[in-house]
N, C-alpha and C positions, 0 to 999 in steps of 0.2 A: 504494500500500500504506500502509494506517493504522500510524504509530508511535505509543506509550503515549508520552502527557505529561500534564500537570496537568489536560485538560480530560477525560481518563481518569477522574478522580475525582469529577467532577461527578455523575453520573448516581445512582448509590447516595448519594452524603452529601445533594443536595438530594431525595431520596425519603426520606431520616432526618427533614432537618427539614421536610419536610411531611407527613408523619405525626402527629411531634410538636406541630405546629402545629393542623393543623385535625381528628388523631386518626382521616382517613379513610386505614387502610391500601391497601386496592383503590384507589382515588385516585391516592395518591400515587406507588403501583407503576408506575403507569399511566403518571404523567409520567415518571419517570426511567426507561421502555422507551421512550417517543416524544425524548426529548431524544438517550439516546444511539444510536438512528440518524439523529437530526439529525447527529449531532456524526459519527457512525463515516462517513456518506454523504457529506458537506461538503454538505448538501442544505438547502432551505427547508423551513418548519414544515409545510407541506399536504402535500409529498412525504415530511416523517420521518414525518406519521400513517400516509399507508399502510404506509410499513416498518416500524413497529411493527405493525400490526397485521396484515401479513404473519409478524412474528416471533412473536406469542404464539401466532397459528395452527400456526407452525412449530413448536411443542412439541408437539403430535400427532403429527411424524413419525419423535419417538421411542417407540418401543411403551413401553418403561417409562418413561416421564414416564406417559402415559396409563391404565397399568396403576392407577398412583397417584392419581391424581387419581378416578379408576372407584372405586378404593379408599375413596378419601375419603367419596363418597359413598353407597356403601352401609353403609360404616357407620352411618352415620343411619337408615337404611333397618332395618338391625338395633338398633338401640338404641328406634328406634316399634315396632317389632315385638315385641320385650320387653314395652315397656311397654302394648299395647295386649292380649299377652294376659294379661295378672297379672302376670307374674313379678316385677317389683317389690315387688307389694304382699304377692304369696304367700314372697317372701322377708324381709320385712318380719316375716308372720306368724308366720314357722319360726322366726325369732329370740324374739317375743315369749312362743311356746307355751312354750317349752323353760326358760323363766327362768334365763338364764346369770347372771346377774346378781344379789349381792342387796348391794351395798353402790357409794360413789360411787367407789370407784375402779374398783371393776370396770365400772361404766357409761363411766369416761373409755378402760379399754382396749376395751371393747367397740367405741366410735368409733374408736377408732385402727384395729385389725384391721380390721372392716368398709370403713374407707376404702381401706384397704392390698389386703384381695381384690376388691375391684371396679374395678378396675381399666381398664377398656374406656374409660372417656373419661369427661374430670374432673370435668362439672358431674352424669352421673350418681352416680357417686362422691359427692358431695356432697349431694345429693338422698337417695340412699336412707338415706348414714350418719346424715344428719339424721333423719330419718322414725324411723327406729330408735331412736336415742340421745334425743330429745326428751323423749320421755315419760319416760327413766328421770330424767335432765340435771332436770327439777321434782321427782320426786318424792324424788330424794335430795341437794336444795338446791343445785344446781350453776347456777351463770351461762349465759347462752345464750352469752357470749362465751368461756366457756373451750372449751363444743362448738363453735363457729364455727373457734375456733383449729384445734382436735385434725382437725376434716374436712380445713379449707381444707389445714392441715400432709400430711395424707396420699392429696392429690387430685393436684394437678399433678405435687408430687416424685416420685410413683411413678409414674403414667404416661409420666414424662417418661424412666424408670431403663429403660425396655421397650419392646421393637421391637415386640411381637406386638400393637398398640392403633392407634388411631389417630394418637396422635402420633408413635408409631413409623413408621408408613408417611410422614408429613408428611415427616418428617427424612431418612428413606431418601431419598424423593422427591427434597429438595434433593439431599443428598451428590450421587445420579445426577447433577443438573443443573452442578454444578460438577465433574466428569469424573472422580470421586473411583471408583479399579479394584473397589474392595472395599468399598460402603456397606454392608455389614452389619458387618464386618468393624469397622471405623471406627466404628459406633456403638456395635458391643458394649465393645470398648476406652476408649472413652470412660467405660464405666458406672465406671469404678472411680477417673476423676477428675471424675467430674462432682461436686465438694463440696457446692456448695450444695444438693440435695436430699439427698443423706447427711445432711447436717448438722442440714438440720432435721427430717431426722423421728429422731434422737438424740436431738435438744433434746428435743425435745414426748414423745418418751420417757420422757426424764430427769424432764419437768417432770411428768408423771402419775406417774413413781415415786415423786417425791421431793416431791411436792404443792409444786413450786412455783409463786407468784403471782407474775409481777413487777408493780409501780408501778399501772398503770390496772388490771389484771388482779387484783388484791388487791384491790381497791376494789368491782368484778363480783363476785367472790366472798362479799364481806363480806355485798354490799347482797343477793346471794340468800338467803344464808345469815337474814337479817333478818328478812326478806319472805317468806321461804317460796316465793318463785315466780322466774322465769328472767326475763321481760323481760314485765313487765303492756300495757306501753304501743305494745307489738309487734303488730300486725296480722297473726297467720300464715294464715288458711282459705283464703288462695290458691295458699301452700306446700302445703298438704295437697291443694289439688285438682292441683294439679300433681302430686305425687307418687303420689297414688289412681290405680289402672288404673279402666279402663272394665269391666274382667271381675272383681266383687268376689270371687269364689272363686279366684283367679288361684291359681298353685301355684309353688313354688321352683325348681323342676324348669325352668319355662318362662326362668326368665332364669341360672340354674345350670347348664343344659346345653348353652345356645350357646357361655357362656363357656367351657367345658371344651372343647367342638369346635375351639375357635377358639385356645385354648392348646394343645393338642392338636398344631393343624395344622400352625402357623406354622412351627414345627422341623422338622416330616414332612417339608413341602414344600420347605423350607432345604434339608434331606438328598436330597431327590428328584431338586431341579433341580441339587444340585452333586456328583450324582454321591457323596452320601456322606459329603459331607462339608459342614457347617452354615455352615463361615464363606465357602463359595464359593457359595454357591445364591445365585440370584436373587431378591432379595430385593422386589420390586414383583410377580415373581407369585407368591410364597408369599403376601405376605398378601393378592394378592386371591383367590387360591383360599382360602385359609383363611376370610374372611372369608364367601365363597359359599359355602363350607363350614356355614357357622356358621351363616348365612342359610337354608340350604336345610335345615336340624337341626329350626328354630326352626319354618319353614312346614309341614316334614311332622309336628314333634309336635303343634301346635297341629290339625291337620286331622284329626290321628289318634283325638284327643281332641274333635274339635266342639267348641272353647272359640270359633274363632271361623271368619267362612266367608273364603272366598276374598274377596270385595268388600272384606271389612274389612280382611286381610291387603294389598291393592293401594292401596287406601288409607293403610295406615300407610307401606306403601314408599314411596309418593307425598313423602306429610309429612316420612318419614325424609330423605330427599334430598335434598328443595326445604331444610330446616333448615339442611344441612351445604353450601349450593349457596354463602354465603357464602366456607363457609375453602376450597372447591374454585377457587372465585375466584383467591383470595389464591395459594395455591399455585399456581395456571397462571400471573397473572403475576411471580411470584418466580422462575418459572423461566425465564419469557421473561427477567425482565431478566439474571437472571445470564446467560444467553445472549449478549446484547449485551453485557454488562461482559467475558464472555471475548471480545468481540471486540474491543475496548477495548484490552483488557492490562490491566485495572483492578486485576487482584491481585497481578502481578509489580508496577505500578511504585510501588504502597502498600508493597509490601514492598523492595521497592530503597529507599523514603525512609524508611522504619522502622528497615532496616538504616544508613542516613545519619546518620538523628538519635537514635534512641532506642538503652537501653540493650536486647539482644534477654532479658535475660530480664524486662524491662517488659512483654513483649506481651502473655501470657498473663495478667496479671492488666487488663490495660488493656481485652483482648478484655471480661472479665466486665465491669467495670467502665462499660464504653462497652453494653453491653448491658444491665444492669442499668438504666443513664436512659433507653434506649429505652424499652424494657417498661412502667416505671416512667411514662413520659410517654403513653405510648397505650393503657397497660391491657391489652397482648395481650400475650404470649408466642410464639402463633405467629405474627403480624405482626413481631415481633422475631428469631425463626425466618429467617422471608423474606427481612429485610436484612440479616441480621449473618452467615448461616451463608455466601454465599458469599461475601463479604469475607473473613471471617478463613480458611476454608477455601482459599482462595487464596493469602493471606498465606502460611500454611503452608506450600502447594506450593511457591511459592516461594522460601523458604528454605528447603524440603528438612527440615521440621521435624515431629513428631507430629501429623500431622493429629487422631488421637484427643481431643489434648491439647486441641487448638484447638479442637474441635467441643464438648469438656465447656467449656469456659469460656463460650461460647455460649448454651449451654444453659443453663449455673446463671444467668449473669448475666437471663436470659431468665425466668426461675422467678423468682428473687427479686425484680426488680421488678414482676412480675406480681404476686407474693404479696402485696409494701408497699403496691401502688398503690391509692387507693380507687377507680378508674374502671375496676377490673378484671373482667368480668365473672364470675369465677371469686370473686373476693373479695363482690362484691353477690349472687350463688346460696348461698353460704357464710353469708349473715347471713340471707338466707328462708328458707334450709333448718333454718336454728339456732334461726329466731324472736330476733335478735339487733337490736338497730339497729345499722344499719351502718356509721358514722360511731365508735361505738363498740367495734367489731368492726376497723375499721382501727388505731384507738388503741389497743386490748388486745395485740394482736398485732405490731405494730412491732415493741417492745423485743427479742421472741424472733425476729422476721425480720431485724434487726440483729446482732442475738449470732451468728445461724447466717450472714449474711453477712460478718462479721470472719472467721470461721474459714473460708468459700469463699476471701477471697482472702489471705489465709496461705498457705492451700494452694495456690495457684496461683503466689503469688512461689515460694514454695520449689520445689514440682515442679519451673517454671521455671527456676530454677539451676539442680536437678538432672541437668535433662531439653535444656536450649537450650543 
């Protein structure tokens, strides 16, 4: 019988620094599931390959790991399907027809909101609120970096605040994998300390009320205001074909009413499978029937309508899935390895040595903290996801402490240095989408991803006292 000791901890901290190292999360997962059934078997490296890879197979033989992962990818699957019948662009043009808009601040809320309801998953977010915002962002003297800020501010933090999305099922997904009774439960609790997304879309609130510039960000503004134009030197026409559907008549309806089905469902089916009650349902098949839901909205309006045939809709599912086949990766082995790390003991004896040496109300902000250089170092949030939610969710277990707590610290820290970092995908769609250079788009935006992350871990010393 395997006892938890220091060689417990190996498995998760060298999959941290090889991540950080060579930035390949799938990689790096990879070793730290083959190392620790080296370690859990007392076995040679040719025998821990096949137990690893007996054990990521071993995650299909829980239906809800699988539920999630199926999840994963059909949302890709809907997100091509949007975009290949209009609904992008026909939502684009509902906003353009209607002139909400006739002065620059109304242009800066107009990016705010738009990023805030689109919600489904961050780089469309980013995508369309650019597409939107652009044209008004030139003609009423506005920086590409101060749109670049306003999207990137309201792409990840709100996705991240919400079960019913893609990132919502990713995080379900872990909770499950770390044995957690109540993963919806636990993530919805979480929403109200997660600070670092709170915090910053207050800021970028604040900052569009109160027209503030900070330091680089005043300098973007100045130089628009000069020039008359957002960023000359910016190459955008490969933003705009991205963004362009292939069906130019597309219509608002086609990416407006999946989102509705899908918001819709998510709770339906929370209430359906728990008997009535939202915080017990099963939350891996809610969202993937919801999402099939959503799916299935999306193929019978568009057929209804002849915008597009069958071939082209099997096709988008194709592209939609193979796209997302990446974080579906990442997620099967995230969960393999927390698999192994509970075999381990890896979270009780992190927290036996945490309760040794550290003060316990350090954790919570040290969780953000130690999550924030992840993120920050690899550019991912959900590769930060992977490693840190069942560490610190374990931690918790065992000290018997706010798992909620734990899993927000996670998260913000996760956000935040996704949002600073400039190798972050999410950050680099943010400056194409804005027509921003990107280098200057990280520079603009620091000073306020710093501000909102001083007040995340404030908030998490103190809960921590409160709460530990």
């Amino acid at each position: 019988m395997y006892e938890a000791n220091w060689l417990s901890i190996l498995p998760p901290v060298l999959s941290i620094f090889l991540a950080i190292l060579s930035r390949q999360v799938i990689f790096s997962l990879g070793f730290g599931i083959w190392m620790g059934y080296c370690i859990y078997e007392s076995t040679n490296p040719l025998t821990g390959a096949t137990l690893a890879l007996d054990g990521i197979i071993g995650v299909f033989s829980d239906a809800g790991d699988t539920r999630v992962i199926l999840f994963t990818l059909l949302v890709g699957a809907l997100i091509a399907t949007i975009e290949v019948t209009g609904g992008v662009r026909g939502f684009i043009s509902l906003l353009q027809r209607n002139k909400w808009v006739s002065n620059g601040r109304q242009a800066q809320w107009l990016a705010y909101f738009t990023g805030i309801f689109i919600f489904i998953e961050s780089n469309i977010t980013l995508l369309v609120a650019g597409a939107v915002s652009r044209p008004l962002f030139r003609e009423y003297k506005l920086s590409a970096e101060k749109l670049a800020y306003i999207i990137d501010s309201t792409s990840a933090p709100v996705c991240v605040l919400l079960p019913f999305n893609a990132w919502g099922a990713v995080i379900i997904g872990l909770l499950m994998g770390v044995n957690i009774e109540n993963p919806i439960e636990t993530f919805i609790g979480a929403i109200a300390f997660n600070f670092y997304p709170i915090a910053v879309l207050i800021v970028c609130a604040f900052a569009i009320l109160r027209n503030v510039d900070i330091g680089p960000m005043r300098a973007a503004q100045s130089r628009a205001r000069d020039l008359s134009q957002v960023a000359p030197e910016v190459e955008t026409k490969g933003v705009e074909e991205e963004v362009s559907d292939k069906n130019s008549k597309g219509a608002a309806i086609f990416m407006l009413g999946p989102i509705i089905v899908l918001v819709i469902c998510m709770p339906l089916f929370l209430l359906l499978t728990g008997n009535g009650s939202i915080t017990e349902g099963s939350g891996s098949t809610s969202v993937l029937w919801a999402v099939m839901s959503a799916l299935s909205f999306s193929w019978a309006l568009t057929l209804i309508n002849r915008v597009a045939s069958v071939a082209t809709l099997k096709r988008a599912f194709l592209t939609g899935t193979s796209d997302l086949l990446p974080v579906a990766t990442t997620l099967l082995l995230a969960l393999a390895l927390g698999d192994v790390a509970n075999l381990l003991g890896t979270g009780p004896y992190i927290a036996q040595l945490a309760r040794e040496t550290l003060p316990l109300i350090s954790l919570v902000p040290l969780m953000f903290l130690i999550s924030s250089f992840i993120a920050f170092s690899i550019g991912s949030s959900w590769g930060t996801f992977a490693i840190m939610i069942p560490i610190g969710l374990n931690i918790a277990l065992a000290l018997d402490a706010s798992t909620s707590l734990f899993l927000a610290a996670v998260l913000s820290g996760a956000v935040f240095g996704d949002h600073a970092s400039p190798i972050s995908d999410t950050t680099v769609v943010a400056s194409m989408a804005s027509g921003s250079d990107h280098i200057s788009h990280v520079r603009t935006q620091l000073p306020y991803a710093l501000i909102s992350g001083g007040i995340a871990t404030i908030g998490f010393l103190v809960t921590g006292m409160i709460v530990l």
